[in-house]
C-alpha positions in Angstrom: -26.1 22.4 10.2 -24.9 19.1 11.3 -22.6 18.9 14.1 -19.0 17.8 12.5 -18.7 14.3 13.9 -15.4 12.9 15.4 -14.8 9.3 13.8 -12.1 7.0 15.0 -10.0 5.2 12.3 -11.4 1.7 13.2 -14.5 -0.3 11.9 -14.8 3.5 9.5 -17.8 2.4 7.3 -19.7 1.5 10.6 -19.4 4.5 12.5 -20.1 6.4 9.3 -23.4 4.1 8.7 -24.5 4.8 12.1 -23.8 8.5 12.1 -25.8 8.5 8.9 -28.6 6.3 10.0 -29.2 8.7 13.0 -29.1 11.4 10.9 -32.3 10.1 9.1 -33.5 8.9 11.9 -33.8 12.1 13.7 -34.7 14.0 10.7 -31.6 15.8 10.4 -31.9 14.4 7.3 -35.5 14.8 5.6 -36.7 12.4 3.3 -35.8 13.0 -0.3 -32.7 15.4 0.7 -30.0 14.8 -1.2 -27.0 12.8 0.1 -23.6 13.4 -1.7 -21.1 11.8 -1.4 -18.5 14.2 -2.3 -19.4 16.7 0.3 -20.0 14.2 3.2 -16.6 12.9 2.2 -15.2 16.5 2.9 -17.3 17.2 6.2 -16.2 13.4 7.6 -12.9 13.9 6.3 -12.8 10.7 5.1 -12.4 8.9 1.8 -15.6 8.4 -1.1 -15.5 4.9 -0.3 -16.7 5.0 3.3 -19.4 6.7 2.7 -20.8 4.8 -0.5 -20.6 2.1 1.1 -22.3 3.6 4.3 -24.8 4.8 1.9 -25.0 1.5 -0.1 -25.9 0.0 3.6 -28.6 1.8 4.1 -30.1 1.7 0.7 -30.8 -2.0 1.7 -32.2 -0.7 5.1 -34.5 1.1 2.8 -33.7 4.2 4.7 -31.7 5.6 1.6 -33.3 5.8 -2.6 -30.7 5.4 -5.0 -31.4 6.4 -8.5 -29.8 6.6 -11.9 -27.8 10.5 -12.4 -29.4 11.7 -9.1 -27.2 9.7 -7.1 -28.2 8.8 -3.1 -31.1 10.8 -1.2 -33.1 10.0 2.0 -35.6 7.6 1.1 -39.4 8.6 1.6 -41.7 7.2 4.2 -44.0 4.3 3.2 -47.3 5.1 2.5 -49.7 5.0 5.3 -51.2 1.4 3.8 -47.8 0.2 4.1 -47.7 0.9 7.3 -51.2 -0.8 7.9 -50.1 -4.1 6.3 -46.6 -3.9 8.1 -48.5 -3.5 11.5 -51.4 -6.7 10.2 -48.2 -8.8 9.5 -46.4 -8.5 12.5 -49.8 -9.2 14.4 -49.9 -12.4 13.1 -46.0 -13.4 13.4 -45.4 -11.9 16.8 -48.5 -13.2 18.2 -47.0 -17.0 17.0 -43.8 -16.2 18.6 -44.9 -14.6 21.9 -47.4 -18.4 22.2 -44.5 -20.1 21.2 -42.5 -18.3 23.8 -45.5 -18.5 26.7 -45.4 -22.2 25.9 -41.7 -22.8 26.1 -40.1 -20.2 28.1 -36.2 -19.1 27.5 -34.8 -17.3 30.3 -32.5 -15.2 28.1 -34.8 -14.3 25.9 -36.9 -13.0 29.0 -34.0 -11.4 30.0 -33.8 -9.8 27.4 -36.8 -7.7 27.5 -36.6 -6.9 31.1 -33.3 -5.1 30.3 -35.0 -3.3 27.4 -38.2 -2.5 29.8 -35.6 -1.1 32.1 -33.3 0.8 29.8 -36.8 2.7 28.8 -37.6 3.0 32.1 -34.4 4.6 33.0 -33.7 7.1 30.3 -37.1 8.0 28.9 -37.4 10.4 26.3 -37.2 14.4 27.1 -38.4 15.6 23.7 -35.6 15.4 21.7 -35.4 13.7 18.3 -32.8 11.5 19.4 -34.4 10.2 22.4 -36.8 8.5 21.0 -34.5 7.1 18.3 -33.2 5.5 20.8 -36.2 4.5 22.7 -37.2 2.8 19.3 -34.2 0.8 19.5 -34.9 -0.8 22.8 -38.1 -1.5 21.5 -36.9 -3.3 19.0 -34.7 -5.4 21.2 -38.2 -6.1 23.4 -39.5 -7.4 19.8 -36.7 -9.1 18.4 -35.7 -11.1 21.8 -39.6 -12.5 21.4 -38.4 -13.2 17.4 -34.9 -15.4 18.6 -37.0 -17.3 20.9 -39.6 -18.3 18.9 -37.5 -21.3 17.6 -38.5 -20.1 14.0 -35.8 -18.4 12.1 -37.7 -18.2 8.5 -40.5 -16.4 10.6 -38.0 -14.2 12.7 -36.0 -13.0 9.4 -39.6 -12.2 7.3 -40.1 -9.8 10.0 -36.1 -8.3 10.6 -36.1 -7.7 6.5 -39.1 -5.6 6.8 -36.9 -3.4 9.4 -40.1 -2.4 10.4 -38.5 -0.3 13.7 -36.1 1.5 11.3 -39.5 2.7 9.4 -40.9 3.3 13.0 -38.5 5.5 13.9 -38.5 7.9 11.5 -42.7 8.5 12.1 -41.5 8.3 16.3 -38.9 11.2 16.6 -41.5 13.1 13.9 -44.4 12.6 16.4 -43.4 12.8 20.1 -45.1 11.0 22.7 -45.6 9.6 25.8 -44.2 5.9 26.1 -45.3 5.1 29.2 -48.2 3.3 27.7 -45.9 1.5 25.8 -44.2 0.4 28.7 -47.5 -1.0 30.3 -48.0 -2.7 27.0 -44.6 -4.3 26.9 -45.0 -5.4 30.7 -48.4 -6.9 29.8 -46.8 -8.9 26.6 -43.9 -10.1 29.5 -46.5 -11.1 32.8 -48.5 -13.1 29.7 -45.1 -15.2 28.7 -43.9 -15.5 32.0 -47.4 -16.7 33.4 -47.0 -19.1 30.7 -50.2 -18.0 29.1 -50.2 -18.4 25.6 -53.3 -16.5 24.5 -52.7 -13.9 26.8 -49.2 -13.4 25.4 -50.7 -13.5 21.8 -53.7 -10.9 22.6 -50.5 -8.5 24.5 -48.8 -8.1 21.2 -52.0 -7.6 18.9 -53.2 -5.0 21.6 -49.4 -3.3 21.4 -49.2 -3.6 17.8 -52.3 -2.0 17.2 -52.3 0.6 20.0 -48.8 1.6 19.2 -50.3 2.4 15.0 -52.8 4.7 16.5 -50.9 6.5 18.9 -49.6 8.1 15.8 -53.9 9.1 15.0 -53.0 7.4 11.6 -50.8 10.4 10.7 -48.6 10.5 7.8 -46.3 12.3 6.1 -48.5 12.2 2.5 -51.5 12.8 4.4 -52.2 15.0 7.4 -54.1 13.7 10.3 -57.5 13.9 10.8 -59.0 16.5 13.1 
């Protein structure tokens, strides 16, 4: 059972969406649970409306299914080929934006992922679920500070709608590991941009990208991992 959470009065629909996204994203939720609204109305003590519309949120996010008399449930993962073509696309847009980045370097976007580097670095996971939700979301900022800069905002949102750390996520808190060598990897992505080396920065992100799919040993919820 959940633990009851304490909500303040202000901004109601998103604290709510952010208890609930955790929720999924730790796996307190599992996919295709069922998500009423009736009874998370009662446990938040709050009215329907905050939490449809919570709910409606992350429907977009994809982390929620919505469907005709069955109401709201978690959403399942993507299939494994998903994934695949998820990682192949960002290869070839992040790789863009790190040259782009290496060629014309922004200070606060490099900033940027030093702070995220350091908040890893500082509080790394300890085996809990909700560690490494949370070390997905500096990862994300790493990724998306390399997005802003690019100078490309069609490119940067084709990769946000995907919310391919959201997706991340729920396969990271399901499948501990270590994240030092994600660390290295991220370091390696910054020296490149910093350095100013544009092929180097683009080679970093493909070696993360692809390094980062099998350190999950192309596991997947619809089918087990290969031994």
């Amino acid at each position: 059972m959940a633990n009851k959470p304490v909500l303040a009065r202000v901004a109601l629909v998103d604290q709510v969406t952010a208890v609930l996204m955790e929720r999924v994203l730790d796996r307190t939720y599992a996919p295709g649970d069922k998500l009423n609204i009736d009874a998370l109305s009662r446990e938040f003590e709050v009215s329907s409306s905050p939490i449809r519309e919570a709910l409606t949120r992350l429907n977009a996010l994809g982390l929620v299914a919505l469907a005709t008399f069955t109401g709201f449930s978690v959403a399942p993962e993507p299939t494994r080929e998903w994934f695949e073509q998820l990682r192949d696309f960002r290869i070839l847009n992040e790789g863009w934006a790190a040259r782009q980045l290496a060629r014309n370097p922004d200070e606060r976007a490099i900033r940027r992922m030093r702070d995220s580097i350091g908040s890893m670095e500082a509080d790394p996971p300890r085996g809990q679920p909700h560690d490494y939700v949370a070390a997905s979301r500096a990862d994300e900022a790493f990724h998306e500070a390399i997005l802003e800069a690019s100078g490309n905002e069609i490119l940067a949102q084709s990769v946000r709608s995907l919310h391919p750390h959201l997706h991340h996520a729920r396969l990271f808190s399901r499948i501990p590991h270590d994240i030092a060598p994600m660390l290295d990897e991220h370091l390696a992505i910054l020296d490149a941009i910093v350095r100013g080396d544009e092929q180097g920065a683009q080679d970093a992100v493909e070696a993360h990208l692809r390094t980062s799919w099998q350190r999950y040993n192309g596991w997947h919820s619809d089918q087990p991992a290969k031994r």
